[in-house]
N, C-alpha and C positions, 0 to 999 in steps of 0.2 A: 492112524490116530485121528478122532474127531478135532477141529476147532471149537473155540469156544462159542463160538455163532449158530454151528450145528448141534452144540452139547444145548446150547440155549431155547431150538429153537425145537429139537425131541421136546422139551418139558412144555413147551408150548403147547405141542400138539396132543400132546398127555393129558395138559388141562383142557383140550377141544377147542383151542385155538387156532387160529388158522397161520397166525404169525406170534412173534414175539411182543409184549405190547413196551411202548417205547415211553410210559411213564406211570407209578401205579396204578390201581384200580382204586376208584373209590370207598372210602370207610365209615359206615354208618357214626360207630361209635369209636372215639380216640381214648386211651386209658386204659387202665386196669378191666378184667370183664365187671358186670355188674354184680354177681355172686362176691366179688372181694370186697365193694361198697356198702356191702352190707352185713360187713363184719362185726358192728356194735350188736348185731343180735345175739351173738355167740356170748358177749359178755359178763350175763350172768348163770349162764352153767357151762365154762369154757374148763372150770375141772373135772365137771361129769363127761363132757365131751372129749378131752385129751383120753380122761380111762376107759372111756368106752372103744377107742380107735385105737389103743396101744394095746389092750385087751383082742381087739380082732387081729393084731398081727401076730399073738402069741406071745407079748409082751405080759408083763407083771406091775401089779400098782398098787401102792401102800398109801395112804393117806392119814397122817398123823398130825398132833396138834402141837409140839413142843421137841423142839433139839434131845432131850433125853427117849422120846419116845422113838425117834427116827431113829434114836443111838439102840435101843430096844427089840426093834424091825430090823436093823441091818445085824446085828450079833444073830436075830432067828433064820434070819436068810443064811447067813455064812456056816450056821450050825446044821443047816436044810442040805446045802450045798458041799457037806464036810470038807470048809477048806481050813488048811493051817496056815495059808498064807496068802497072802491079798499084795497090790500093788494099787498106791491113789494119790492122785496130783496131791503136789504140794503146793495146797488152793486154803488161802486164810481162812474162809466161811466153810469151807467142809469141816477143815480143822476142829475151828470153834463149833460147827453142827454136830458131828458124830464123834470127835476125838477118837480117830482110831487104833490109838497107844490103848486105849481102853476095852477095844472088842474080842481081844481074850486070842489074838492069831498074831502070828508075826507081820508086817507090816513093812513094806518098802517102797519109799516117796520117790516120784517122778522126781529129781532134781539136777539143775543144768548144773550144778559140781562133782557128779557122779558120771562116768563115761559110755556115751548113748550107747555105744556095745553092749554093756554088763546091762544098762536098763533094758533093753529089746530082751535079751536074756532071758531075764526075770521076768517080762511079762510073756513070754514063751512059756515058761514053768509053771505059775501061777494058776488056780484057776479063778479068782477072780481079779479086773480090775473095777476100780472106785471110782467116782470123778465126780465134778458139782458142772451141771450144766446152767447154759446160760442165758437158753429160755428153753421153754416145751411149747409147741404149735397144739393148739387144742383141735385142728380143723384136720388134723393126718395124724395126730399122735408123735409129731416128729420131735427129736430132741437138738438141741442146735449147741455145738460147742468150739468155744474159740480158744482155738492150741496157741500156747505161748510157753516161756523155756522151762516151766515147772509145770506144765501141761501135755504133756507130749499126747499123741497121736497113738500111738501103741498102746496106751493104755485101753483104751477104748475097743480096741478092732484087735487084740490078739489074746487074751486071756478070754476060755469058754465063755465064761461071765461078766457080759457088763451092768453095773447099777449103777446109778445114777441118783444126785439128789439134786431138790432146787425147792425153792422156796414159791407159794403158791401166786405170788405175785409176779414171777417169772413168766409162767403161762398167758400166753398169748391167744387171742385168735386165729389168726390165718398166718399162713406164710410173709403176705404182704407186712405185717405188723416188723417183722421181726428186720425183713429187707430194706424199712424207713431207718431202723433204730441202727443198722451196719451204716446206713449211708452217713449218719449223724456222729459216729467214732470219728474221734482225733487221728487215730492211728490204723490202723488196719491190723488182725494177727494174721500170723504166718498161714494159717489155715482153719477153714470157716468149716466146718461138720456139720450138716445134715443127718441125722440119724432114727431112720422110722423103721422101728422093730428089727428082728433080729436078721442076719445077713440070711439074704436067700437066693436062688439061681434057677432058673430051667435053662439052664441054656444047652444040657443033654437029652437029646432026645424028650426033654419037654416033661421030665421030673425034676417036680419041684425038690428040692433040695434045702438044708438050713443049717447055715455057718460053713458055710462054703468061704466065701470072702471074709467073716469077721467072725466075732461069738453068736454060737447059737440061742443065745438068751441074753432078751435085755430087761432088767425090772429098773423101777423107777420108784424113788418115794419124794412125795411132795410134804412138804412143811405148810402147814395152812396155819400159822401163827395169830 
């Protein structure tokens, strides 16, 4: 077994060093790169930009102007997708956005008085889940969601189908945007989701693969109010 002296001093010689250097190397520039500095460009077409890179992973993107319209879009998606029955956080603003007692399928709420076995369940069975995300990255297409006790985590990552809604003010530019706005929470939730298109894998022999790890489909509808 190496030391950590000879594990250190291989990496050295990897990087064409002759030794190990005994304090860092010097760095032009401190901070974020400069690409992330210059995220007020993104600004003012950060919704074209979100659909155009949610759109390159195989994702789906609705853009509508008013809560009954998104209510409108998600009944044609779920008729598209012939489901009878859906599962979607019990999230105030989805509530009030889509009312999903109204989209014509049975319906069952993520809720911490219901026992997380029967919920995992159900979204086993299900083929879609529902949720209100808490920003969208315009700069990756990624969707960012903070799990709390009527938020769970399975919703998202185990019914074929994930949708999403969020309000057009949500949409961010970069990543960086979104990692100021976590540092600035009071509280921290139990778990921070990153979610950029639908789950995918080569990790066999180097075929890509999709919904391997999660749903194979994620769509997304933005409220632009």
């Amino acid at each position: 077994m190496i030391t950590q002296q000879e594990f250190i001093t291989n990496i050295a010689l990897a990087l064409g060093r002759k030794k190990p250097l005994t304090k860092g190397p010097p760095h032009k520039d401190l901070g974020p790169p400069a690409f992330w500095l210059e995220q007020n460009k993104y600004l003012d077409k950060k919704i074209e930009l979100f659909k155009n890179n949610l759109e390159a992973l195989t994702g789906r993107f609705a853009l509508v102007k008013t809560p009954q319209d998104a209510r409108e879009q998600l009944k044609n998606w779920l008729k598209e997708l012939e489901a009878q029955e859906i599962i979607c956080w019990d999230h105030p603003e989805l509530k009030k956005t889509v009312q999903p007692e109204e989209l014509g399928v049975t319906v069952h709420f993520w809720n911490k008085d219901i026992p997380r076995e029967e919920l995992i369940k159900i979204c086993n069975q299900v083929k879609v889940g529902l949720t209100w995300a808490d920003y969208g990255v315009a700069y990756t297409g990624t969707l960012v969601l903070f799990s709390q006790p009527h938020q769970g985590r399975a919703v998202s990552l185990l019914p074929d189908t994930h949708i999403a809604v969020l309000n057009s003010s949500q949409i961010v530019p970069t990543m960086s945007s979104v990692l100021q706005k976590i540092k600035s929470l009071a509280q921290m939730p139990s778990c921070i989701n990153f979610i950029t298109g639908p789950s995918r894998s080569a990790d066999i022999e180097m075929d890509l693969s999709i919904g391997v790890h999660g749903p194979y489909k994620v769509w997304v509808i933005v409220v632009d109010r």
